[in-house]
Backbone as CSV, one residue per row, in Angstrom:
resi,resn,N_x,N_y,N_z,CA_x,CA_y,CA_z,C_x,C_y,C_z
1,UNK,-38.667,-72.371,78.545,-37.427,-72.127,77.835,-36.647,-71.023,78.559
2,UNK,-35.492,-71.330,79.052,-34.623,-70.385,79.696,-33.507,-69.584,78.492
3,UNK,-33.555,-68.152,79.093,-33.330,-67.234,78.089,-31.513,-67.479,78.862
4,UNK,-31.067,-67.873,79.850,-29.849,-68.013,80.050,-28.538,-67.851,79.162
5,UNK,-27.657,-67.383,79.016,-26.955,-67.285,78.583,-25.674,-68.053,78.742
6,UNK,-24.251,-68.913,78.622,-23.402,-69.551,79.319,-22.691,-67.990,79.890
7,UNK,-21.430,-68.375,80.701,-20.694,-67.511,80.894,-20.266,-66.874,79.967
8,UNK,-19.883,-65.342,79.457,-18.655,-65.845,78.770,-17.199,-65.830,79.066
9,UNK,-16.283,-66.302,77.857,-14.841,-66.601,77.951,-14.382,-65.260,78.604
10,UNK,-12.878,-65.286,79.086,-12.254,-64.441,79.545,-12.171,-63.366,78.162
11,UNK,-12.049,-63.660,76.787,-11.476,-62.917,76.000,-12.602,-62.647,75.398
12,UNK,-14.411,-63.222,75.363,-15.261,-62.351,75.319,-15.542,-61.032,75.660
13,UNK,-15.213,-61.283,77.298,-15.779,-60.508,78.183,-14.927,-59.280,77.420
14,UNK,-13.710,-59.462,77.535,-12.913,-58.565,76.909,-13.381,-57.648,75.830
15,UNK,-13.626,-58.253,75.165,-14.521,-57.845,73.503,-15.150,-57.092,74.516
16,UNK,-15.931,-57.546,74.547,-17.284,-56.718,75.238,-17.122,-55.627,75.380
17,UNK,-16.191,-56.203,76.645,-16.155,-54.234,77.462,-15.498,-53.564,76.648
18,UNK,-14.384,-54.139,75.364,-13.991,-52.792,74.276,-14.755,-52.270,73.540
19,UNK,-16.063,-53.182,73.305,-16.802,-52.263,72.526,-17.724,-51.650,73.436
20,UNK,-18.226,-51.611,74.511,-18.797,-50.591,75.209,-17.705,-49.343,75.403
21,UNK,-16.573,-49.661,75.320,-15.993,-48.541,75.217,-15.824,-47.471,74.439
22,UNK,-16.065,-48.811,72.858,-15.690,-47.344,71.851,-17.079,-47.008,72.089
23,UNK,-18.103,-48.019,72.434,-19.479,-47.126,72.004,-19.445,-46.081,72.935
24,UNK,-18.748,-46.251,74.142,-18.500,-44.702,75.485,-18.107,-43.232,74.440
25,UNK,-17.082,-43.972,73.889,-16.015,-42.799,73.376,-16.534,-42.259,71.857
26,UNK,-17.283,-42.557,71.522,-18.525,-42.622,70.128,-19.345,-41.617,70.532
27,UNK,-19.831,-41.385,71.924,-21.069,-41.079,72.206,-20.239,-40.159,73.181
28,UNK,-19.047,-39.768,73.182,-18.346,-38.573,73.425,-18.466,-38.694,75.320
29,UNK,-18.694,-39.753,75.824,-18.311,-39.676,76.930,-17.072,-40.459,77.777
30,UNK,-16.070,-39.567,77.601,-14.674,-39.696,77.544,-14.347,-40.865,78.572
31,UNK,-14.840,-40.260,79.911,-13.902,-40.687,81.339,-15.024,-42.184,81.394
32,UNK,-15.874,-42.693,80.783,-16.706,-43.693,80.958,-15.887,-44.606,79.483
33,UNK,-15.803,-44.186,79.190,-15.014,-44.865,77.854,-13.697,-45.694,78.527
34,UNK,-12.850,-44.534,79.007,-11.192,-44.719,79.240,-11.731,-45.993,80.607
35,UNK,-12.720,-45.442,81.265,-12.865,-46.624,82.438,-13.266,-48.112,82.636
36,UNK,-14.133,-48.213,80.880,-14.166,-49.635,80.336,-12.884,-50.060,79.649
37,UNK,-12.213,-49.309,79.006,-11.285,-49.653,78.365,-10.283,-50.491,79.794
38,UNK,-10.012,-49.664,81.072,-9.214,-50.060,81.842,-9.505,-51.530,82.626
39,UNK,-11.192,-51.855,82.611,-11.710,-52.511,83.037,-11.173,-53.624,82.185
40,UNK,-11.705,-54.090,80.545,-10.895,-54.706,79.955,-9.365,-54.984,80.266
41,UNK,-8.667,-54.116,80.094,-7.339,-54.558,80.314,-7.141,-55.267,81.119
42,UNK,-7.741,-54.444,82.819,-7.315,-55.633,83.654,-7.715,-57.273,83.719
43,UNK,-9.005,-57.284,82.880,-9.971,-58.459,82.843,-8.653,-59.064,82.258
44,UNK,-7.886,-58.820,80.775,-6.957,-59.130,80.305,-6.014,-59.563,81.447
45,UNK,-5.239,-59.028,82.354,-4.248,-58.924,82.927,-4.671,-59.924,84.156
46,UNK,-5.528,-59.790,84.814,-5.703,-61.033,85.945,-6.029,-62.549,85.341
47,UNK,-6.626,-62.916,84.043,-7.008,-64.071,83.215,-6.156,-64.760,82.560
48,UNK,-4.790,-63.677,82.530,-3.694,-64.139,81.284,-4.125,-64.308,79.725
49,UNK,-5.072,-63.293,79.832,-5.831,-63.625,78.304,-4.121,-62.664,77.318
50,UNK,-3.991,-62.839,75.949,-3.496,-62.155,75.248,-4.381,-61.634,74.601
51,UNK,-4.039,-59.993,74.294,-5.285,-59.760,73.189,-4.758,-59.825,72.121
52,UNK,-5.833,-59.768,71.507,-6.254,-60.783,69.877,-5.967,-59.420,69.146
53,UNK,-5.873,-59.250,67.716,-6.008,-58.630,66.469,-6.923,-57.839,66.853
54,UNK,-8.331,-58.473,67.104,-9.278,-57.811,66.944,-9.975,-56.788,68.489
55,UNK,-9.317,-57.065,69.604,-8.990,-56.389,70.824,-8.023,-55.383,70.291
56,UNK,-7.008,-55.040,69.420,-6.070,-54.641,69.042,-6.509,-52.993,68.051
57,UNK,-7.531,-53.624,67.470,-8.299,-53.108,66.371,-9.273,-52.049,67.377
58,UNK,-10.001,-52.262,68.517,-10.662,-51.850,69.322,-10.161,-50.644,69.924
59,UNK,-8.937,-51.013,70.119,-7.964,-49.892,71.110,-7.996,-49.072,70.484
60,UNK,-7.266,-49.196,69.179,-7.073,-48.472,68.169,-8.241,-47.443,67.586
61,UNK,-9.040,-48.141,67.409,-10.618,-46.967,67.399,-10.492,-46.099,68.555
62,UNK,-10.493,-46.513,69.542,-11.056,-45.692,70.885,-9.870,-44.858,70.843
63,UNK,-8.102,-45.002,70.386,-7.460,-44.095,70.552,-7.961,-43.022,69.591
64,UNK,-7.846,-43.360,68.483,-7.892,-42.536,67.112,-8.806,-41.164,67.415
65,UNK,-9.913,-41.854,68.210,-11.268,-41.242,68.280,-10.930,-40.573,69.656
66,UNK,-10.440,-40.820,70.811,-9.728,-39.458,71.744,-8.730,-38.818,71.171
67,UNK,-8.223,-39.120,70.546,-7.316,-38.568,69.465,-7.680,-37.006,68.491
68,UNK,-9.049,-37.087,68.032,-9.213,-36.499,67.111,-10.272,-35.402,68.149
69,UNK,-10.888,-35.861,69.263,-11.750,-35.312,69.561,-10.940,-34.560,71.056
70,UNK,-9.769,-34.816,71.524,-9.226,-34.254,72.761,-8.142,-34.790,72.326
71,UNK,-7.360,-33.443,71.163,-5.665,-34.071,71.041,-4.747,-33.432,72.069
72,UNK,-5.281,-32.444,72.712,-4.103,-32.018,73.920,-3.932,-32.566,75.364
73,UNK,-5.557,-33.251,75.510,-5.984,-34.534,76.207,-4.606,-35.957,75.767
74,UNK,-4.553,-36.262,75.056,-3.975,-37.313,74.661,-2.419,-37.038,74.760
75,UNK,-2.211,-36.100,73.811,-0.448,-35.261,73.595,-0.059,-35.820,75.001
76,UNK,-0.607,-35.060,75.998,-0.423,-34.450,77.594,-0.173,-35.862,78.270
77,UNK,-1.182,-36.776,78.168,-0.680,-38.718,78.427,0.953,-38.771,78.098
78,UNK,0.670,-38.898,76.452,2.122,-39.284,75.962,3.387,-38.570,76.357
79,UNK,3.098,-37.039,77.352,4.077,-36.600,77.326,4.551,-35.447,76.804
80,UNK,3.868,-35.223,75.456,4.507,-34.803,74.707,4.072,-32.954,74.775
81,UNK,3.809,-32.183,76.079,3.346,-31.441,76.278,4.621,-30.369,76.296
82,UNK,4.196,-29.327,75.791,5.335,-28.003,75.703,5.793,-27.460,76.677
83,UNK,6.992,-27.122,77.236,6.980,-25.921,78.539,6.502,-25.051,78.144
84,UNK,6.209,-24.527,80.133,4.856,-23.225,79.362,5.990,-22.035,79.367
85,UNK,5.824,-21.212,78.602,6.289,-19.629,78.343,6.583,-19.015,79.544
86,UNK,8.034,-18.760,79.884,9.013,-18.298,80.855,8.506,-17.580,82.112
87,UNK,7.001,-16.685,81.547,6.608,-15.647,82.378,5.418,-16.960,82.989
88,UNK,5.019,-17.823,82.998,4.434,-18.556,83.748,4.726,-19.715,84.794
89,UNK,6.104,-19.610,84.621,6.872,-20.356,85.118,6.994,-20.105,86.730
C-alpha cells in the first residue's frame, strides 16, 4: 500500500503555505512567517489562482497577529511612520 499522496491543486498548495505561515507567525517567528506568506502569493501569482475567502481569512490572521505583536514593525510598511524630531534630522 503506497502512502503517496496526489499533487496538490495550485490553491491547496496555497492554503498550505498560509497556514504554515500563521503557524510561523503564532510561534513568533516573524521573517519565516512573512517568507511563507510571500511564497504563497507568488504560488498565487505565477498559477493565476484567485484567492478564496478563506486564503483571505489567513492573511488576515497573520496580519492582525504582526500587528499586535510588532505594531511599529507594521505602521513603518504602511508608511505611516512619524518624522523624527528636528534635532535628529
Amino acid at each position: 500500500m503506497s502512502d503517496e499522496r496526489p499533487p496538490l491543486s495550485p490553491t491547496e498548495k496555497i492554503r498550505d503555505q498560509l497556514r504554515e505561515a500563521l503557524a510561523a507567525v503564532n510561534g513568533l517567528e516573524l521573517e519565516h512567517s512573512f517568507g511563507k506568506l510571500l511564497d504563497a502569493l507568488h504560488e498565487a501569482a505565477v498559477n493565476g489562482v484567485q484567492l478564496t475567502e478563506a486564503h483571505n481569512q489567513i492573511i488576515g490572521l497573520i496580519r492582525r497577529r504582526v500587528e499586535t505583536t510588532w505594531p511599529e514593525t507594521v505602521f513603518g510598511y504602511r508608511g505611516e511612520l512619524e518624522a523624527p524630531p528636528d534635532d535628529e534630522v
